[in-house]
C-alpha positions as CSV (number, residue, x, y, z in Angstrom):
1,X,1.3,-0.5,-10.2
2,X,-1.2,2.3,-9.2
3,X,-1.6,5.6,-10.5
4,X,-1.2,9.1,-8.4
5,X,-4.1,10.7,-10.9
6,X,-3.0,14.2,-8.8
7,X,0.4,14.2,-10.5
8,X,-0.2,12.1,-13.7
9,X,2.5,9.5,-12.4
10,X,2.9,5.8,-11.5
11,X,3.9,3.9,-8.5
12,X,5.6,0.3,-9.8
13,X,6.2,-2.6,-6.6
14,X,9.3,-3.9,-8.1
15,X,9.5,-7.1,-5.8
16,X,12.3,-9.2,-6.8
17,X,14.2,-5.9,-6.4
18,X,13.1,-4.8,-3.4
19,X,12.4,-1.3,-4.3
20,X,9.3,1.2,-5.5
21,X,9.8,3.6,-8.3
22,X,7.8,6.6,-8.9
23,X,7.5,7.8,-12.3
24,X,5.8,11.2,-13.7
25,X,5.9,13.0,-17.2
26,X,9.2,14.8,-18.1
27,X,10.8,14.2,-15.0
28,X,13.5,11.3,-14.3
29,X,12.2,8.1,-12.0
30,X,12.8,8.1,-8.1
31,X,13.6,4.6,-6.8
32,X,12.9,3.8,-3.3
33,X,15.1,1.0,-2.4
34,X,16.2,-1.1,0.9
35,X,12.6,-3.1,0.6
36,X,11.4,-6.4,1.3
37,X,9.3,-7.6,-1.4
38,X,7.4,-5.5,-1.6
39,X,4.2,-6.7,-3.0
40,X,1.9,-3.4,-3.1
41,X,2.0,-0.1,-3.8
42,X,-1.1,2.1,-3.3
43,X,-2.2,6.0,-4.2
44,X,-3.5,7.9,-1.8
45,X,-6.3,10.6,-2.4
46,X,-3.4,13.1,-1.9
47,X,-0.5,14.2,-4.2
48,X,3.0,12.2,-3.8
49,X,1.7,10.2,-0.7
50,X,1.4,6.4,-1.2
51,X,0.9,2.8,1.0
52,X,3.3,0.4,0.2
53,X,3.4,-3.6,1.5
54,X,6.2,-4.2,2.5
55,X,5.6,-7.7,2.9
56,X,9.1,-9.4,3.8
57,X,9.2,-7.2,6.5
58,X,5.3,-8.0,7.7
59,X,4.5,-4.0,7.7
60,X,3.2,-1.0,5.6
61,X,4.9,1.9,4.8
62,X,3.3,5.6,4.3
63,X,5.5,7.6,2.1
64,X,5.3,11.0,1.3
65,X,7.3,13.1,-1.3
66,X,9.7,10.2,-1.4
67,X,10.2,10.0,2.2
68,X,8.9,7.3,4.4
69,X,6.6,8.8,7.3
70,X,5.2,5.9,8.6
71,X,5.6,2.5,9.7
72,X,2.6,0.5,10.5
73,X,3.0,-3.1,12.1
74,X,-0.2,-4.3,13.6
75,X,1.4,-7.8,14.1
76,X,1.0,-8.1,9.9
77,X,2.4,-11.5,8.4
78,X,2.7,-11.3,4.7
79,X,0.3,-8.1,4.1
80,X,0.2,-8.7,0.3
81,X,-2.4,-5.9,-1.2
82,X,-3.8,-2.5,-0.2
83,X,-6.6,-0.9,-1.8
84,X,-7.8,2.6,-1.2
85,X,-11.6,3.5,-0.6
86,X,-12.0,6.5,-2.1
87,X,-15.1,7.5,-0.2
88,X,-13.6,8.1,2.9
89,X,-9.7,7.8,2.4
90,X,-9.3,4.5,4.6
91,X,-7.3,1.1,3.2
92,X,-7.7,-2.2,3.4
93,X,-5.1,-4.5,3.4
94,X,-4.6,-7.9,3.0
95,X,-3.0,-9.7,5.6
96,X,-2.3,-13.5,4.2
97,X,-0.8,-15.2,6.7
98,X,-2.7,-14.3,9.4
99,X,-6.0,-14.6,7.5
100,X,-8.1,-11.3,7.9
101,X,-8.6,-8.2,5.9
102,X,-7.9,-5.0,8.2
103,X,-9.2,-1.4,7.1
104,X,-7.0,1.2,8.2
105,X,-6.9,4.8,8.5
106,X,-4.5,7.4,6.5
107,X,-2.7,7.4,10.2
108,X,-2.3,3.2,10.5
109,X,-4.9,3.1,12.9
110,X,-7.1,0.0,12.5
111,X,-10.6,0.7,11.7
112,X,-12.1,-2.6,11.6
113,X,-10.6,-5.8,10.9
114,X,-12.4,-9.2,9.6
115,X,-10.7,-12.4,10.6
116,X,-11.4,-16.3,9.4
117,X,-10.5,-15.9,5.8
118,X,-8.6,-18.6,4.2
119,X,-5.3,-17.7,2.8
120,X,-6.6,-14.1,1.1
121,X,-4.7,-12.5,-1.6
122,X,-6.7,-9.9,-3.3
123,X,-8.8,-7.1,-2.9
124,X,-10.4,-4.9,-4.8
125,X,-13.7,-2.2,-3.6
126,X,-16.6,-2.0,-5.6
127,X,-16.3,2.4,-6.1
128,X,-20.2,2.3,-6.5
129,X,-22.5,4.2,-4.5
């Protein structure tokens, strides 16, 4: 689950049903469905736009107002968590099968990527300055 603090809603990762529901005050739930596990979902810093792991399928997903935009591969296998950095809008994402943490931009591109890690599963970034 993460929260969209813009809009006062919540992302769920339903993974044993494949599918992402958005929820906000007042207004009925959107499900996005045809999923893979998906083990993560992720805010962004901007309204209606969230990262999701799709992690049956080895990539992330960008969606925006409901709508996938993006498809990010990078050769993933089992990206599990993605957590936003705040400070400068970037992810990083947990890739546990191939062993490395990779920081990506709001566009997919790979920022920086740390490799040698043994079978990571969490993440979480210290918000202090």
């Amino acid at each position: 689950i993460t929260v969209d603090k813009i809009e006062n809603a919540v992302w769920v990762a339903e993974r044993f049903q494949n599918r992402i529901t958005y929820i906000r005050d007042g207004e009925a739930p959107v499900t996005i469905l045809n999923l893979n596990n998906p083990m993560c979902v992720q805010a962004s810093t901007t309204a209606y736009e969230c990262w999701i792991s799709d992690t049956g399928k080895n990539q992330l997903l960008k969606m925006v107002q409901g709508d996938i935009t993006l498809t990010v591969s990078n050769d993933f296998l089992l990206p599990t968590k993605i957590d936003l950095n705040i400070w400068d809008g970037s992810f990083w994402v947990i890739d546990s099968a191939n062993n490395r943490l990779v920081k990506i931009d709001n566009t997919g591109n790979i920022l920086q990527e740390i490799i040698g890690l043994n079978n990571p599963w969490d993440i979480s970034i210290n918000l202090g300055r």
